[in-house]
DOTILO-691805 format. One record per residue (C-alpha): residue number from 1; residue in three letters; x negated, y, z. Coordinates in steps of 0.05 Angstrom, whole numbers, padded with zeros to 5 digits, always signed. Each point is the difference from the previous one (the first is absolute). Layout:
BEGIN
    n  res       x       y       z
  NUM  ALA       X       Y       Z
...
//
This chain:
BEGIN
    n  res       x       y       z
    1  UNK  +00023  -00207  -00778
    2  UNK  -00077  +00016  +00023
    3  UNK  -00021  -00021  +00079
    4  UNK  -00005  +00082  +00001
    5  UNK  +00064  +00014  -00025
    6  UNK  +00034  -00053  +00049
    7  UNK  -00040  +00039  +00058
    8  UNK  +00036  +00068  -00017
    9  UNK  +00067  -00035  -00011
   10  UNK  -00008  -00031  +00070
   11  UNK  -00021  +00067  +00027
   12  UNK  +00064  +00036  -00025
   13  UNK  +00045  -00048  +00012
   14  UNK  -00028  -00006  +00070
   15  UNK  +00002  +00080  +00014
   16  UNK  +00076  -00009  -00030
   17  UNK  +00018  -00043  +00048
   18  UNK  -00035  +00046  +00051
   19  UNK  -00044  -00055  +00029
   20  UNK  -00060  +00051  +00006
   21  UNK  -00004  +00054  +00054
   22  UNK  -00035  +00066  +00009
   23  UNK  -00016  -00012  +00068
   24  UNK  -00022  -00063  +00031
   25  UNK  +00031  +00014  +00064
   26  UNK  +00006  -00062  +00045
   27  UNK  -00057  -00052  +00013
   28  UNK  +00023  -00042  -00053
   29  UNK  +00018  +00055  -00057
   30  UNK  +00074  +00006  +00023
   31  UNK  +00053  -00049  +00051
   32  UNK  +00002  -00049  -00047
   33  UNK  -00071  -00020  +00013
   34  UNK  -00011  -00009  -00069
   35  UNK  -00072  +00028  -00013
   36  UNK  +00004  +00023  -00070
   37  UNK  +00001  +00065  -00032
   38  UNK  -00002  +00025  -00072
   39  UNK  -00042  +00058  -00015
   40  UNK  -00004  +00045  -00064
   41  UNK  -00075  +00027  +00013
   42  UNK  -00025  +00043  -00072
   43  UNK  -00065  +00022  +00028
   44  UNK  -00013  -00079  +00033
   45  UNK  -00057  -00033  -00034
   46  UNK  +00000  -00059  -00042
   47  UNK  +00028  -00056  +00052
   48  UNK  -00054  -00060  +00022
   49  UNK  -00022  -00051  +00063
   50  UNK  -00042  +00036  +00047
   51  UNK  -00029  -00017  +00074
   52  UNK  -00005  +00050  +00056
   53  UNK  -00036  -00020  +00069
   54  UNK  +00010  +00073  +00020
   55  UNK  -00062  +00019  +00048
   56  UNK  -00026  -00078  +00015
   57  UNK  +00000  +00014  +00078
   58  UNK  +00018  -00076  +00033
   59  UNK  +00027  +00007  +00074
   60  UNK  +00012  -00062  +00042
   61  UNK  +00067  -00023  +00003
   62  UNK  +00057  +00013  +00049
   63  UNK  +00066  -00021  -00002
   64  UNK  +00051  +00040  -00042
   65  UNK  -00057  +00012  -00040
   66  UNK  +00005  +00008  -00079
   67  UNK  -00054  +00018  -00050
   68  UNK  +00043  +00049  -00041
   69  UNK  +00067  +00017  +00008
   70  UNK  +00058  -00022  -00051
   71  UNK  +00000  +00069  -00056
   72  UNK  +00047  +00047  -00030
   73  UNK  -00001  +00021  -00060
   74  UNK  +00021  +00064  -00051
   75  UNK  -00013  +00055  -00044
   76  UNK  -00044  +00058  +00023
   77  UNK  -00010  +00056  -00057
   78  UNK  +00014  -00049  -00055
   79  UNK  -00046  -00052  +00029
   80  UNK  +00014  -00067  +00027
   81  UNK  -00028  +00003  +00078
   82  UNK  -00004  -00053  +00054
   83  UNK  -00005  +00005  +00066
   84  UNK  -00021  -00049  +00054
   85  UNK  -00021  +00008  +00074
   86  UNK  -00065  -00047  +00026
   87  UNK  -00031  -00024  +00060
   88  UNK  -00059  +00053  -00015
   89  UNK  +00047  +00047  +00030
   90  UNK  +00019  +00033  -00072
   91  UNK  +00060  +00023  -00045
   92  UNK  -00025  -00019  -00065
   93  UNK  +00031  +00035  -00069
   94  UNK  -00026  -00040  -00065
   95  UNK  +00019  -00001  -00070
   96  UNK  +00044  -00056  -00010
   97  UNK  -00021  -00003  -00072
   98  UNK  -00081  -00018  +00019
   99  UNK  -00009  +00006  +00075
  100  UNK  -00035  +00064  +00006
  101  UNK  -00004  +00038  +00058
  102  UNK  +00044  +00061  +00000
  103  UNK  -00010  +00018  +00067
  104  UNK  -00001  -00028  +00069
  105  UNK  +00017  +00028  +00066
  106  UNK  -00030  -00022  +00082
  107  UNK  +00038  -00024  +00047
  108  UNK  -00010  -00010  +00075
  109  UNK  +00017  -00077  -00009
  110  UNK  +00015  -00057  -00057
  111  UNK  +00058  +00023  -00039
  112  UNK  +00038  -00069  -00008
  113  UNK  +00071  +00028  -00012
  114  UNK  +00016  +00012  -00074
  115  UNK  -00007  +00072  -00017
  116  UNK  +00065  +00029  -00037
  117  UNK  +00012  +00050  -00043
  118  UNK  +00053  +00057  -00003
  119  UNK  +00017  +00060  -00048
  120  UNK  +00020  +00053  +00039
  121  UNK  +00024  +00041  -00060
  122  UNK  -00076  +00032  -00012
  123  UNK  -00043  -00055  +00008
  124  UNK  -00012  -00070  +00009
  125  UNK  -00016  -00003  +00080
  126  UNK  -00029  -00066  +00034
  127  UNK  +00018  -00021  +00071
  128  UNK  -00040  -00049  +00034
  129  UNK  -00014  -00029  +00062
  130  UNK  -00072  -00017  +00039
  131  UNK  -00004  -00040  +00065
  132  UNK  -00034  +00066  +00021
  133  UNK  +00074  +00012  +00015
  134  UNK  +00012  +00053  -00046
  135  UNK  +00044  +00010  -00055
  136  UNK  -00030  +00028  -00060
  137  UNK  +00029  +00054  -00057
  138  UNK  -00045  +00006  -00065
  139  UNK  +00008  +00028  -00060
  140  UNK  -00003  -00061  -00056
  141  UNK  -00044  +00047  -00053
  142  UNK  -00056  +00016  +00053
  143  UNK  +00003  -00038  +00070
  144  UNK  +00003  +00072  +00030
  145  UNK  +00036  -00002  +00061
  146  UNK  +00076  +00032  +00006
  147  UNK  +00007  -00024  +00072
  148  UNK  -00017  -00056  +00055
  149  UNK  +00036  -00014  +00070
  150  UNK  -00025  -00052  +00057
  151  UNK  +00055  -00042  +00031
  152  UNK  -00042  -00007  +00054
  153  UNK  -00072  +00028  +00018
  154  UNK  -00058  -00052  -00031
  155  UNK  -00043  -00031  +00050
  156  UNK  -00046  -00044  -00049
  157  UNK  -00031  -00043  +00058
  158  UNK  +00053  -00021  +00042
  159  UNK  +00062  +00013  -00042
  160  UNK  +00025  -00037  -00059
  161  UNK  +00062  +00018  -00049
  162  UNK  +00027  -00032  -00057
  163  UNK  +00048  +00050  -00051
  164  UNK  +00046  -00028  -00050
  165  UNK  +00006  +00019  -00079
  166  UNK  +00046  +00073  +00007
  167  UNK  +00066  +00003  -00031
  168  UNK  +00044  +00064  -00032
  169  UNK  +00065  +00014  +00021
  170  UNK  +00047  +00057  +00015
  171  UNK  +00010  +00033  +00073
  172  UNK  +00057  +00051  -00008
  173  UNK  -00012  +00030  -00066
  174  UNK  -00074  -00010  +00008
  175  UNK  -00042  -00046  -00028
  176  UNK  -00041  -00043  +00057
  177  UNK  -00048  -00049  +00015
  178  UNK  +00006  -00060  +00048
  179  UNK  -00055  -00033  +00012
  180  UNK  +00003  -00068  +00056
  181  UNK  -00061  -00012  +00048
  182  UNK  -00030  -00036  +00055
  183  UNK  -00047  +00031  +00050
  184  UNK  -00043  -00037  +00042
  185  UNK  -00059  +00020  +00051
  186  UNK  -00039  -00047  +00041
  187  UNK  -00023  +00044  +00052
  188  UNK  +00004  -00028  +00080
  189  UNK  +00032  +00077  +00018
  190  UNK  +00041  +00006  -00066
  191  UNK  +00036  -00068  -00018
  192  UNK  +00044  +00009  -00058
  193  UNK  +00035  -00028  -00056
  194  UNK  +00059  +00039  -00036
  195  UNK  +00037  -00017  -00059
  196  UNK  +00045  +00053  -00031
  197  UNK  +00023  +00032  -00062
  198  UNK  -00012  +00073  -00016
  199  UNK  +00031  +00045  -00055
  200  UNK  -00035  +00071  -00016
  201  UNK  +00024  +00049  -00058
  202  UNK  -00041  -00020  -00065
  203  UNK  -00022  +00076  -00017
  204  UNK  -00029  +00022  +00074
  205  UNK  -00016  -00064  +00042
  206  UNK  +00043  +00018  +00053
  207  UNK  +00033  -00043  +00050
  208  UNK  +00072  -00004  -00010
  209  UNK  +00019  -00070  +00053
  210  UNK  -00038  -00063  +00020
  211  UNK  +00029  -00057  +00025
  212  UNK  -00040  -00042  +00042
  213  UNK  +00015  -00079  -00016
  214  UNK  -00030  -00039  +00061
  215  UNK  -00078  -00017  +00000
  216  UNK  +00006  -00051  -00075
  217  UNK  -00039  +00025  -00060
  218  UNK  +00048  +00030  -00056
  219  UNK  +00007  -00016  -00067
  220  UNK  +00001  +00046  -00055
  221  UNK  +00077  +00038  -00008
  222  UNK  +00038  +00007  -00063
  223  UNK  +00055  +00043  -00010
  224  UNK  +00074  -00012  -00025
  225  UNK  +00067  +00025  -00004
  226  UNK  +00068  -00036  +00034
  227  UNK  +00063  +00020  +00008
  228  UNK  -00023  +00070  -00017
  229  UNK  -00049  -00002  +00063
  230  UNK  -00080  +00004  -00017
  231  UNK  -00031  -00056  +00043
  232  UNK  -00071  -00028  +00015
  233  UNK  -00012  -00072  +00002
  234  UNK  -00073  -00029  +00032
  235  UNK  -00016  -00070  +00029
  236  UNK  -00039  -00013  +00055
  237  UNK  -00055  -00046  +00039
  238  UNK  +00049  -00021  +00048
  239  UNK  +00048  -00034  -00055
  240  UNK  +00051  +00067  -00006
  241  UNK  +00017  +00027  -00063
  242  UNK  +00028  +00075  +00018
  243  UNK  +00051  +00043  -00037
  244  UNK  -00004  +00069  +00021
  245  UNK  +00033  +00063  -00015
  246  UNK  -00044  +00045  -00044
  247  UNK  +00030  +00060  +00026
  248  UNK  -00004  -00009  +00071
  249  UNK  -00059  -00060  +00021
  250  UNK  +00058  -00041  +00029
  251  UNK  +00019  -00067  -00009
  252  UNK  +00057  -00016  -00034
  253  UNK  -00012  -00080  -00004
  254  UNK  -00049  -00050  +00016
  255  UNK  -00015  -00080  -00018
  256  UNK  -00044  -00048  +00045
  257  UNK  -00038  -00050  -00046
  258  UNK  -00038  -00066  +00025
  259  UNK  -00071  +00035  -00007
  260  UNK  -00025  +00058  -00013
  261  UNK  +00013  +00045  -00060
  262  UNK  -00069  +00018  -00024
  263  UNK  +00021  +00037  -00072
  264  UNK  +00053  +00051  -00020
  265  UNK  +00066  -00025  -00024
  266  UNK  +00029  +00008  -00070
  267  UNK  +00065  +00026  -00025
  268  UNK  +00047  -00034  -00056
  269  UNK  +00065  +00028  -00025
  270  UNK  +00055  -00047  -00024
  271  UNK  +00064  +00009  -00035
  272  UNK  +00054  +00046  +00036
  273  UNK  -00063  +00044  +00030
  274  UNK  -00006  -00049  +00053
  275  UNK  -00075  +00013  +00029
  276  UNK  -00041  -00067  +00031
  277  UNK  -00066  +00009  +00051
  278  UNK  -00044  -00054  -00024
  279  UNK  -00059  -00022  +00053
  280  UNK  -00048  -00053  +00015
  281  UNK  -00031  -00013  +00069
  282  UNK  -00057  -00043  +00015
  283  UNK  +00045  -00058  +00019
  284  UNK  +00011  -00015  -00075
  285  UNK  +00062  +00026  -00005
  286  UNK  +00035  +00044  -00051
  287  UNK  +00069  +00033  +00013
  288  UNK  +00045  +00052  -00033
  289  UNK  +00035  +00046  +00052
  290  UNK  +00062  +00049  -00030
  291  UNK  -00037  +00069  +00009
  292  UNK  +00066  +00029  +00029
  293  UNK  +00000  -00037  +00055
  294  UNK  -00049  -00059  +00011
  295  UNK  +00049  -00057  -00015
  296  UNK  -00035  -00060  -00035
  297  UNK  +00014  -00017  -00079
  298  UNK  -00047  -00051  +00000
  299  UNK  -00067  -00031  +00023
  300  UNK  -00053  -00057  -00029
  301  UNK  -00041  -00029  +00047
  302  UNK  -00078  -00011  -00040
  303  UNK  -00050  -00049  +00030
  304  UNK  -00050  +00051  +00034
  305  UNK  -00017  +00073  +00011
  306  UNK  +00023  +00063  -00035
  307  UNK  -00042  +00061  +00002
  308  UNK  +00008  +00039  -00067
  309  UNK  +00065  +00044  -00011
  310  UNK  +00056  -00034  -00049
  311  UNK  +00005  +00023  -00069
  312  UNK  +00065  +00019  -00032
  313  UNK  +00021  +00003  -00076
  314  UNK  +00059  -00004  -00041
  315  UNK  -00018  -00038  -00057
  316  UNK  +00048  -00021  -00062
  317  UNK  +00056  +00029  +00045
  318  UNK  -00013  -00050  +00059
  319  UNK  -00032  +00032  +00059
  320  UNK  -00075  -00037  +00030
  321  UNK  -00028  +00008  +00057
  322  UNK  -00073  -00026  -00001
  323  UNK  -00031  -00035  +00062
  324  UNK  -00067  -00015  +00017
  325  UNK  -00025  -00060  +00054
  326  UNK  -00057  -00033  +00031
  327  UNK  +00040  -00062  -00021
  328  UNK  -00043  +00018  -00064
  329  UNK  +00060  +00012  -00038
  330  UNK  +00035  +00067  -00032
  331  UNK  +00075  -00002  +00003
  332  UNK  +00044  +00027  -00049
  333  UNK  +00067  +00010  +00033
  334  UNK  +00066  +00017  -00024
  335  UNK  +00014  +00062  +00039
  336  UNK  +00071  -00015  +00002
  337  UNK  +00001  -00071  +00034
  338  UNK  -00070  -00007  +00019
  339  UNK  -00009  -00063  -00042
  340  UNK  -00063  -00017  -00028
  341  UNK  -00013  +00010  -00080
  342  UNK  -00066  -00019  -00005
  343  UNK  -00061  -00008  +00039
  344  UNK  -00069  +00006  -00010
  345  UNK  -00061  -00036  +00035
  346  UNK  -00070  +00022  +00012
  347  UNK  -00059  -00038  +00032
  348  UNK  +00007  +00057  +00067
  349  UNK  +00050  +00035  +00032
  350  UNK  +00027  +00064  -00034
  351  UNK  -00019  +00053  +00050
  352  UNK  +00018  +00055  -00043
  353  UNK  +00059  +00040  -00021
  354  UNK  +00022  -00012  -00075
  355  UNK  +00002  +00051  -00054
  356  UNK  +00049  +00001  -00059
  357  UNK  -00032  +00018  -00061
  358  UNK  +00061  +00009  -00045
  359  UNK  -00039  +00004  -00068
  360  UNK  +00024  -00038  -00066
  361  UNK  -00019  -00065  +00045
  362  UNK  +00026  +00015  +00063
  363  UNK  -00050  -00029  +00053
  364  UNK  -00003  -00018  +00069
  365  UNK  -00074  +00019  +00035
  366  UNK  -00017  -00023  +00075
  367  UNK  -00070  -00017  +00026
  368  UNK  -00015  -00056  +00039
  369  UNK  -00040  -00034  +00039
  370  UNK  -00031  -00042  -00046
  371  UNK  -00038  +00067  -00016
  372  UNK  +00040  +00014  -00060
  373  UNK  +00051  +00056  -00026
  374  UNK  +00057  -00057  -00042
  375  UNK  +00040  +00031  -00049
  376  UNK  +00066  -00040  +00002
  377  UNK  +00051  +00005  -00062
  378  UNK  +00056  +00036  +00027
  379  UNK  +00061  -00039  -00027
  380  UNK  -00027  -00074  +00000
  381  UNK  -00060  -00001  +00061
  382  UNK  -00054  -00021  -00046
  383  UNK  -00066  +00025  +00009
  384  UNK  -00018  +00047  -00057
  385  UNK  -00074  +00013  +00036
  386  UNK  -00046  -00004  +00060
  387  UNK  -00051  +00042  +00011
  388  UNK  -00055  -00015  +00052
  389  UNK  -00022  +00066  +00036
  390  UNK  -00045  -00033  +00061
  391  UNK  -00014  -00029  +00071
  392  UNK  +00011  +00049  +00059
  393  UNK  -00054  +00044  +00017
  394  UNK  +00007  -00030  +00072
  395  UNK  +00009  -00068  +00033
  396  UNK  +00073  +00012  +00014
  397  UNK  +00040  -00039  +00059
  398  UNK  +00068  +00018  -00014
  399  UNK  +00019  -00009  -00065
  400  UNK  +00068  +00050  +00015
  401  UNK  -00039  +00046  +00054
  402  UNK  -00003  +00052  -00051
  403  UNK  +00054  +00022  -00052
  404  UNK  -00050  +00006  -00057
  405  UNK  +00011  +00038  -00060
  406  UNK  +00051  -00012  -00056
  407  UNK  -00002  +00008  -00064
  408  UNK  +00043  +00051  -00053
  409  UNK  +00009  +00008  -00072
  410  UNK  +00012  +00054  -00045
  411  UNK  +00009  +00014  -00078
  412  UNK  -00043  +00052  -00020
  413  UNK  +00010  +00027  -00066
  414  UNK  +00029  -00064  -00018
  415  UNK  -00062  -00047  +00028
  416  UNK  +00028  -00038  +00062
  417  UNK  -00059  +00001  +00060
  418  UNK  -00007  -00036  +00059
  419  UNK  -00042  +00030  +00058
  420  UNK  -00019  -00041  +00057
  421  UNK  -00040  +00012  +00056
  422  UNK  -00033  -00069  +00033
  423  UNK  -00033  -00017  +00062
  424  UNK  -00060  -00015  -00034
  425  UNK  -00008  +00082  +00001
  426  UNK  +00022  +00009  -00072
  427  UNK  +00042  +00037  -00033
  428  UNK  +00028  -00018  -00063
  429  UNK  +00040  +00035  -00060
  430  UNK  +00022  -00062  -00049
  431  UNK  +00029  +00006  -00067
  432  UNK  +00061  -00051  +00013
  433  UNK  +00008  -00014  -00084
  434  UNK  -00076  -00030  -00002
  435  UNK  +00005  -00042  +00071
  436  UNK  +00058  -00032  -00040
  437  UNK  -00029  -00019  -00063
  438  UNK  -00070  -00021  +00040
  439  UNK  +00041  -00031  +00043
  440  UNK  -00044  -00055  +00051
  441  UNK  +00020  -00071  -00004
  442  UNK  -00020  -00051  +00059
  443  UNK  -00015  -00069  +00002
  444  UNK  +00049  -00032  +00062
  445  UNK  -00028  -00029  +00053
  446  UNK  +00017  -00071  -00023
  447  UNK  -00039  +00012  -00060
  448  UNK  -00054  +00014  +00038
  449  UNK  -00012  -00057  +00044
  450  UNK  +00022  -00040  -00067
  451  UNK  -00057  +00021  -00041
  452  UNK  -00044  -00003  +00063
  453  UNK  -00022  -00074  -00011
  454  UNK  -00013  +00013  -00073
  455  UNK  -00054  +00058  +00019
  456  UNK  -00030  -00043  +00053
  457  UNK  +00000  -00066  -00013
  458  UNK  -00047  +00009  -00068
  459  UNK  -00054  +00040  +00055
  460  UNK  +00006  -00057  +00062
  461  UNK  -00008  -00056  -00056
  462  UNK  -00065  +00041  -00028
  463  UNK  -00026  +00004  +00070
  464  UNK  +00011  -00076  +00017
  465  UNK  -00031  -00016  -00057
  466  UNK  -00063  +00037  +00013
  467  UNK  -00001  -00032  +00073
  468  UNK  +00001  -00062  -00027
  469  UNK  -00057  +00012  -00055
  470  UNK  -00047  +00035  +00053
  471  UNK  +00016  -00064  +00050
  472  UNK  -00016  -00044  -00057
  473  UNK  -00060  +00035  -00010
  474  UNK  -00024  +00001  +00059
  475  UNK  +00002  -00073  +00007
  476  UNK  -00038  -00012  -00061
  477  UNK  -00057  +00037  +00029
//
């Protein structure tokens, strides 16, 4: 069978098995975190690698900072459409399939939350939010603006905000938005910080509850089902993750980690429909938390901090949860017992969250801070690629000061991309097929300082030898 053929058998079997959605409608595609999507886009063009710096503006950094936002991803009038929020205060829509510029939309602020997408039986609608504190309704075909609502009134010199990736759920019989946030101003006659969670109806923007959640920046919700109840789950800066009812804003339960939870959980289902919370917090740890209630299934403890969101997959029957750590390793976990199947090391800390490109070779992608997006081999760990994508535009302090942007995946038309925005202010789409078969081998360490002497030595016994002619010399004359 052809490489083409193989592509469109993937892609049906994939859209059999229902692993592509119509709407990307949580920051990470759906609950599970997974960050892959098949698409079936006729009027796409011919898929191939392409670089977007969107409008070049550099800003000096600040905490919580990211270059572009982690992006979504789906099919808009038969064409494959991306969409990213940057630091130059835009909502970006490109063509997946070459990085053009479809359209592009101004904020008040950087747009670092993922925008997500949402098909309100019409259209294709995206909802983002900008640290301008507003919340943003566009339609995907022209960036024109449905709606917009302020959680709180923008005061660009003294006031700061920071607005999670949106998620869609259902209020009633309604569909509705909940979006988590943390407002800040700096003012001597205004001091505040607030941290809360707000859900509005998807089609008008208006406010159906907020629930204010002490003064901790939020992490971005996701929505599930338990026991018949819709809930909310988001982490927060102060080390709580937060189970609320969707209906209502109220809590139903809560979990105290070490450290701060800096990224949004991730949901696995196991046999019997029992539902696991999966989390890391920046004290290293990982831990699986029965979404009924909060009790503990199981926890691994990794050897530094944790700031991307887990990663779950069932794969070959056996459910994965996918783990990245500044320990410079990406865990594979068995979702059921938490213990490790493989893991993978970088030269850096993984910062980011992992996508699961579920293509003929299912990969693992995570960036890290080696300044590279890996592409890990889902079932053994073994690194199938590394791409380098570049040193940070700034001198950064913190390494984990900022939740920087993840990558996702998707099959278009059968041709599995990777798109990856980097802190070196690009944006990337990747054909995954070619980073495999180019795939960048490099020389250890060891083999370095072993072939060191070889290089050198020949040069320093050149250069004592001319000493020692010129000294001759010299004494001749």
């Amino acid at each position: 069978m052809s490489s083409r053929a193989w592509r469109w058998a993937g892609v049906v079997a994939l859209w059999a098995l229902g692993a592509g959605a119509a709407d990307w409608s949580q920051g990470r595609g759906d609950a599970s975190n997974g960050a892959f999507a098949v698409l079936i886009a006729p009027k796409s063009p011919t898929v191939h690698a392409w670089t977007s710096e969107g409008t070049g503006r550099v800003l000096g950094y600040e905490p919580g900072m990211t270059v572009w936002s982690s992006p979504s991803v789906g099919v808009v009038e038969g064409h494959a459409v991306l969409f990213v929020g940057g630091y130059d205060h835009f909502i970006w829509a490109l063509d997946a399939a070459n990085g053009e510029v479809r359209w592009k939309y101004a904020t008040g602020d950087g747009v670092f939350a993922t925008p997500i997408l949402w098909n309100d039986g019409e259209r294709l609608v995206v909802f983002a939010a900008s640290n301008d504190r507003e919340v943003y309704a566009l339609e995907a075909s022209s960036g024109r603006r449905l709606w917009s609502t302020a959680l709180e009134t923008y005061r660009p010199t003294l006031g700061g905000a920071r607005l999670s990736s949106p998620c869609v759920g259902r209020v009633g019989g309604d569909d509705a938005l909940f979006v988590g946030s943390w407002v800040f101003d700096r003012s001597l006659g205004r001091s505040l910080q607030r941290g809360a969670v707000s859900a509005f109806s998807a089609r008008s923007g208006k406010l159906l509850w907020s629930t204010t959640m002490g003064d901790n920046e939020m992490t971005a919700p996701i929505c599930f089902e338990s026991g018949g109840r819709r809930r909310i789950a988001l982490g927060s800066n102060d080390g709580n993750l937060h189970v609320l009812d969707a209906e209502t804003g109220q809590p139903v339960w809560k979990h105290t980690e070490h450290d701060g939870i800096v990224s949004a959980p991730a949901l696995v289902e196991l046999d019997g429909g029992v539902k696991l919370l999966v989390t890391g917090s920046r004290y290293g740890e990982v831990r699986a938390l029965d979404a009924s209630d909060g009790t503990e299934r199981w926890r691994l403890k990794t050897a530094d901090r944790i700031t991307g969101s887990p990663a779950t997959a069932v794969i070959d029957g056996r459910p994965l949860v996918f783990v990245p750590s500044y320990d410079r390793h990406l865990y594979a976990l068995d979702a059921r017992s938490g213990a490790v199947v493989w893991r993978a090391l970088a030269r850096g800390g993984y910062y980011s969250a992992p996508s699961v490109a579920l293509g003929r070779e299912p990969i693992v992608l995570a960036s890290a801070w080696d300044h590279a997006l890996h592409g890990i081999d889902l079932r053994t760990g073994i690194e199938r690629f590394l791409f380098f994508t570049g040193a940070p535009l700034w001198d950064v302090g913190g390494l984990d000061s900022s939740t920087w942007s993840s990558p996702i995946s998707a099959s278009i038309n059968g041709t599995m991309m990777a798109f990856a925005g980097s802190y070196d202010g690009r944006l990337r789409g990747l054909p995954l097929e070619a980073l495999v078969l180019e795939r960048v081998s490099h020389r250890s360490a060891v083999k370095f300082w072993l072939s060191l002497p070889l290089t050198v030595g020949p040069i320093v016994a050149l250069a004592l030898w001319l000493t020692r002619r010129h000294r001759q010399k010299a004494k001749v004359l």
